[in-house]
Residue frames relative to the residue before (quaternion, step in Angstrom):
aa qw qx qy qz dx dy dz
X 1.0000 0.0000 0.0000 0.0000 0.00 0.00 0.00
X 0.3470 -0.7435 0.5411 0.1844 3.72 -0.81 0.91
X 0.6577 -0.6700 0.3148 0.1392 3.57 -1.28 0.22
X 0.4301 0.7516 -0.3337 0.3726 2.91 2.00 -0.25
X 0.4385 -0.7274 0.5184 0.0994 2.78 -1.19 1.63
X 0.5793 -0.5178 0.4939 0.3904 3.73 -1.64 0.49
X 0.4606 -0.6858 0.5621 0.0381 3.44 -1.52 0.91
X 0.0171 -0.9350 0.3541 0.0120 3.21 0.98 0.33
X 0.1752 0.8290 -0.5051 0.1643 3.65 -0.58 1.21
X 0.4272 -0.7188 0.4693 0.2840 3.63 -1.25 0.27
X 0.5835 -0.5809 0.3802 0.4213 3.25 -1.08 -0.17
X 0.5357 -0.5815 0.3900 0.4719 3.78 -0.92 0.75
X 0.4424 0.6214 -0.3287 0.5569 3.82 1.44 -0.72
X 0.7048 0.4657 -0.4316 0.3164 3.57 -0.23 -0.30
X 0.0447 -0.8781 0.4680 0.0890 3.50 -0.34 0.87
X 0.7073 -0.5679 0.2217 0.3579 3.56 0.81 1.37
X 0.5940 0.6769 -0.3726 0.2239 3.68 0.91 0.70
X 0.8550 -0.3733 0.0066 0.3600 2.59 1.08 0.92
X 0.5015 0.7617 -0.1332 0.3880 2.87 2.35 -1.30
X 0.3830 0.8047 -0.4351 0.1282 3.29 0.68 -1.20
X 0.0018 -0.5095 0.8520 0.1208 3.19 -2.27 0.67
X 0.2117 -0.7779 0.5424 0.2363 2.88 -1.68 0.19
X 0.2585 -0.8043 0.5121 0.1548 3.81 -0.35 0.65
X 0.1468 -0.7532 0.6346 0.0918 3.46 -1.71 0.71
X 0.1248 -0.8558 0.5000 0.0459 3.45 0.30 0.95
X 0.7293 0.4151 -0.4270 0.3370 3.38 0.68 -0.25
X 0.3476 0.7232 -0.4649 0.3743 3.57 0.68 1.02
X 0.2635 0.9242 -0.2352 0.1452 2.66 1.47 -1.20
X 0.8877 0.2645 0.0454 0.3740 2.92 -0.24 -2.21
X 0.8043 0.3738 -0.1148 0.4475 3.09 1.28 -1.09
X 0.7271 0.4409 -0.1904 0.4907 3.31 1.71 0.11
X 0.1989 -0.8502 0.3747 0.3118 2.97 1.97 -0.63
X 0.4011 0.5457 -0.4009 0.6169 3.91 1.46 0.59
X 0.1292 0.5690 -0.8071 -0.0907 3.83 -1.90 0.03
X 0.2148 -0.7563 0.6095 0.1022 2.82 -0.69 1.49
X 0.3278 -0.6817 0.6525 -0.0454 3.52 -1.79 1.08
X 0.0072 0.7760 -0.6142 0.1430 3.57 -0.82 1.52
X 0.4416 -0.6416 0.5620 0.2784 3.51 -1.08 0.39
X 0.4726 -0.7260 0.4579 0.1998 3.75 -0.70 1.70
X 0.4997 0.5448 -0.3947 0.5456 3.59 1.20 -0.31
X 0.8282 -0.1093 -0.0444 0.5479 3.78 0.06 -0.30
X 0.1909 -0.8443 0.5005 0.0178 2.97 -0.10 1.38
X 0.4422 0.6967 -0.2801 0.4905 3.68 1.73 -0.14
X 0.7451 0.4174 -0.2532 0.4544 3.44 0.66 -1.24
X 0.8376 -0.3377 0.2883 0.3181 2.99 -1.63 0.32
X 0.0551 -0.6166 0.7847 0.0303 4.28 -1.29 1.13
X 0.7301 -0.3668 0.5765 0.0053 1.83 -2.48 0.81
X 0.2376 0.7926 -0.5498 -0.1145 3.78 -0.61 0.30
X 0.2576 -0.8275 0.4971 0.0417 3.05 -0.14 1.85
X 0.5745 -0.6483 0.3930 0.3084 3.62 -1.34 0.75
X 0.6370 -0.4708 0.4348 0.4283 3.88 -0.59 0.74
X 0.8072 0.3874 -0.2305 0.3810 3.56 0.16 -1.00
X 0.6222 0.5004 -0.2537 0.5460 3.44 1.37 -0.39
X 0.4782 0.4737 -0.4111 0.6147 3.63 1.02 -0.73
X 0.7899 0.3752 -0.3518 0.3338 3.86 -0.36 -1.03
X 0.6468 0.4779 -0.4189 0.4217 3.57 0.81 -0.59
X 0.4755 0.6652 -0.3859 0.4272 3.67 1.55 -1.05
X 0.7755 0.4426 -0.2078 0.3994 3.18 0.05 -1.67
X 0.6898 0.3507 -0.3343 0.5380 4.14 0.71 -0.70
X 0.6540 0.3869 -0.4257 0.4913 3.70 0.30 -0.15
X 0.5989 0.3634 -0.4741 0.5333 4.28 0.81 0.01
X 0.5217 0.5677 -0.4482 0.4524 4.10 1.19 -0.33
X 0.8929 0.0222 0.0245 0.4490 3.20 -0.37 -1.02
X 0.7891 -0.5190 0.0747 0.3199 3.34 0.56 2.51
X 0.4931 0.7518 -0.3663 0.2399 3.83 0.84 -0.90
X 0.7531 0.2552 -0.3101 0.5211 3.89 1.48 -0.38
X 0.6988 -0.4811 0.3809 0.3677 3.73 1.12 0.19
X 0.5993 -0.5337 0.4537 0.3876 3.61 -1.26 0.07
X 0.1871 -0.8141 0.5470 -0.0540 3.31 -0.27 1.95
């Protein structure tokens, strides 16, 4: 396993209220995980969700299937 650290970023959608996740996609490929932290404490403990779950997440918040997130 290599050492590369998470990138950590918001969504261009995020409009600073406070809500925030933050995501590290560039794990992705080489970890098969994207970890996910809360931008308010960016110290505490993430989530490292599996690639394939993140993608199903992300296409069911596209095309309406989880509601007004």
């Amino acid at each position: 396993m290599t050492t590369e650290s998470p990138r950590w970023f918001k969504s261009s959608y995020s409009s600073n209220g406070g809500q925030c996740v933050e995501v590290a996609t560039n794990l992705a490929d080489t970890h098969n995980v994207v970890p996910v932290r809360d931008s308010k404490n960016p110290t505490g403990p993430n989530l490292h969700v599996h690639v394939d779950a993140f993608s199903t997440f992300l296409a069911g918040v596209k095309d309406g299937r989880l509601g007004n997130l």
